[in-house]
PLY file of the C-alpha trace (Angstrom):
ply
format ascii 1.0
element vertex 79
property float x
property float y
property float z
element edge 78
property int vertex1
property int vertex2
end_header
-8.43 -1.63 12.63
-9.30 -2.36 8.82
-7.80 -0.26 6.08
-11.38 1.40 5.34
-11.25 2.59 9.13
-7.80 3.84 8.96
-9.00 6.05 5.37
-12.00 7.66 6.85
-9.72 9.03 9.42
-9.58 12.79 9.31
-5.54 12.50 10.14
-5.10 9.86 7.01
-4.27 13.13 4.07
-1.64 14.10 6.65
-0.29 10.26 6.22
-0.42 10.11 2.64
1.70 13.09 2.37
4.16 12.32 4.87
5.00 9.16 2.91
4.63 10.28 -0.30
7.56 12.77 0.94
9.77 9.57 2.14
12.83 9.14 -0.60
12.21 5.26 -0.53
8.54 5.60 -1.13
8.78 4.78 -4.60
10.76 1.92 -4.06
8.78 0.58 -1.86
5.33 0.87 -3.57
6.94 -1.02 -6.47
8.87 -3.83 -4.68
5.13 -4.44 -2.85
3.21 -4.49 -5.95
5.42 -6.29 -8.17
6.99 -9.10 -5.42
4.98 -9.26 -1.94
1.88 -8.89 -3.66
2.39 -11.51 -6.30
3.28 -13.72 -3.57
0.97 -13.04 -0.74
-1.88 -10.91 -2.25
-4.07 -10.74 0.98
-1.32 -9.52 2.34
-2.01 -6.93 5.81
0.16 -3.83 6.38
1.91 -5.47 8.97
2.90 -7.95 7.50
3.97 -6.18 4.33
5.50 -3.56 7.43
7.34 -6.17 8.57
8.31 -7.76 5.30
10.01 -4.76 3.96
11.53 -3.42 7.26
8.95 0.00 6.51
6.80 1.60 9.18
3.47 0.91 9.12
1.84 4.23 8.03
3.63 3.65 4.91
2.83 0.12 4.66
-0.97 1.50 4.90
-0.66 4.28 2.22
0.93 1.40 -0.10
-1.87 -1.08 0.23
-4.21 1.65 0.13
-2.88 2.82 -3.17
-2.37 -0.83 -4.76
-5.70 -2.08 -3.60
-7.37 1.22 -4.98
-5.62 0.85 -8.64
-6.04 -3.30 -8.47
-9.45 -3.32 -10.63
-7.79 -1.07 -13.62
-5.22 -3.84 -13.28
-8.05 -6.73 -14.07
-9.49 -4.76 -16.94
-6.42 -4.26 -18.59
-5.59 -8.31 -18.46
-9.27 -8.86 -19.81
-8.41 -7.43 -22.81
0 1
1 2
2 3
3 4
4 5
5 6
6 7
7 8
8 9
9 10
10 11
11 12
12 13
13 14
14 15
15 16
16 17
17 18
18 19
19 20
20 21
21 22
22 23
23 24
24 25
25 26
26 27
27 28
28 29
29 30
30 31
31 32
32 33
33 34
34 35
35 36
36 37
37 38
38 39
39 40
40 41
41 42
42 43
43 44
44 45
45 46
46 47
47 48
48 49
49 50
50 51
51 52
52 53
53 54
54 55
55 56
56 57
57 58
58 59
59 60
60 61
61 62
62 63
63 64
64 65
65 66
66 67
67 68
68 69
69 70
70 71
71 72
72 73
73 74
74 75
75 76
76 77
77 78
Protein backbone atom coordinates (compact mmCIF):
# COMPACT_ATOMS: atom_id res chain seq x y z
CA UNK A 1 0.00 0.00 0.00
CA UNK A 2 1.70 3.45 -1.00
CA UNK A 3 1.71 6.34 1.41
CA UNK A 4 -0.90 8.33 -0.90
CA UNK A 5 -3.28 5.21 -0.32
CA UNK A 6 -2.74 5.05 3.30
CA UNK A 7 -3.65 9.33 3.42
CA UNK A 8 -6.84 9.13 1.53
CA UNK A 9 -7.96 6.73 4.11
CA UNK A 10 -10.91 8.03 6.06
CA UNK A 11 -9.24 6.32 9.43
CA UNK A 12 -5.69 8.24 8.63
CA UNK A 13 -6.84 11.84 11.02
CA UNK A 14 -7.48 9.23 13.72
CA UNK A 15 -3.61 8.08 13.06
CA UNK A 16 -2.16 11.35 12.97
CA UNK A 17 -3.54 12.13 16.28
CA UNK A 18 -2.82 9.06 17.98
CA UNK A 19 0.87 9.64 17.25
CA UNK A 20 1.05 13.05 17.56
CA UNK A 21 -0.17 12.10 21.29
CA UNK A 22 2.92 9.48 21.64
CA UNK A 23 5.66 11.20 24.19
CA UNK A 24 8.52 10.00 21.77
CA UNK A 25 6.88 11.44 18.74
CA UNK A 26 9.00 14.31 18.66
CA UNK A 27 11.97 12.46 18.99
CA UNK A 28 11.34 10.41 16.55
CA UNK A 29 10.27 12.82 13.72
CA UNK A 30 13.64 14.52 14.30
CA UNK A 31 16.05 11.55 14.58
CA UNK A 32 14.21 10.45 10.96
CA UNK A 33 14.62 13.69 9.35
CA UNK A 34 17.91 14.68 10.47
CA UNK A 35 19.80 10.89 10.42
CA UNK A 36 17.71 8.07 8.47
CA UNK A 37 16.72 10.43 5.99
CA UNK A 38 20.10 11.89 5.25
CA UNK A 39 21.22 8.46 4.88
CA UNK A 40 18.56 6.57 3.10
CA UNK A 41 16.18 9.27 1.68
CA UNK A 42 13.83 6.81 -0.25
CA UNK A 43 13.51 5.38 2.71
CA UNK A 44 9.75 3.18 3.25
CA UNK A 45 7.96 3.22 6.63
CA UNK A 46 9.05 -0.08 7.30
CA UNK A 47 12.06 0.25 7.01
CA UNK A 48 12.32 3.51 8.90
CA UNK A 49 9.66 1.20 11.41
CA UNK A 50 12.13 -1.10 11.72
CA UNK A 51 15.12 1.19 11.89
CA UNK A 52 13.95 3.05 14.88
CA UNK A 53 12.23 0.12 16.76
CA UNK A 54 8.63 2.49 16.17
CA UNK A 55 5.35 1.00 14.99
CA UNK A 56 4.49 1.55 11.74
CA UNK A 57 1.51 3.98 11.95
CA UNK A 58 3.97 6.29 13.33
CA UNK A 59 6.58 5.53 10.93
CA UNK A 60 3.72 6.56 8.26
CA UNK A 61 2.64 9.87 9.96
CA UNK A 62 6.57 10.72 10.03
CA UNK A 63 7.24 10.20 6.36
CA UNK A 64 4.04 11.69 5.64
CA UNK A 65 4.95 14.83 7.47
CA UNK A 66 8.76 14.99 6.20
CA UNK A 67 7.88 14.22 2.64
CA UNK A 68 5.01 16.92 2.82
CA UNK A 69 7.50 19.80 4.28
CA UNK A 70 10.62 18.37 1.90
CA UNK A 71 9.99 21.07 -1.03
CA UNK A 72 10.05 24.21 1.60
CA UNK A 73 13.29 22.44 2.50
CA UNK A 74 14.71 22.82 -1.35
CA UNK A 75 13.60 26.42 -1.58
CA UNK A 76 15.17 27.46 1.40
CA UNK A 77 18.77 25.83 0.17
CA UNK A 78 18.14 27.67 -3.28
CA UNK A 79 18.52 30.71 -1.74
Amino acid sequence: MSLEEYVSNPLWPLLVETVHTMIMYPHHKAYARDVVLHEQPNATAQELAIKLGIPLGEALVILCELRKTKPEGKNASQT
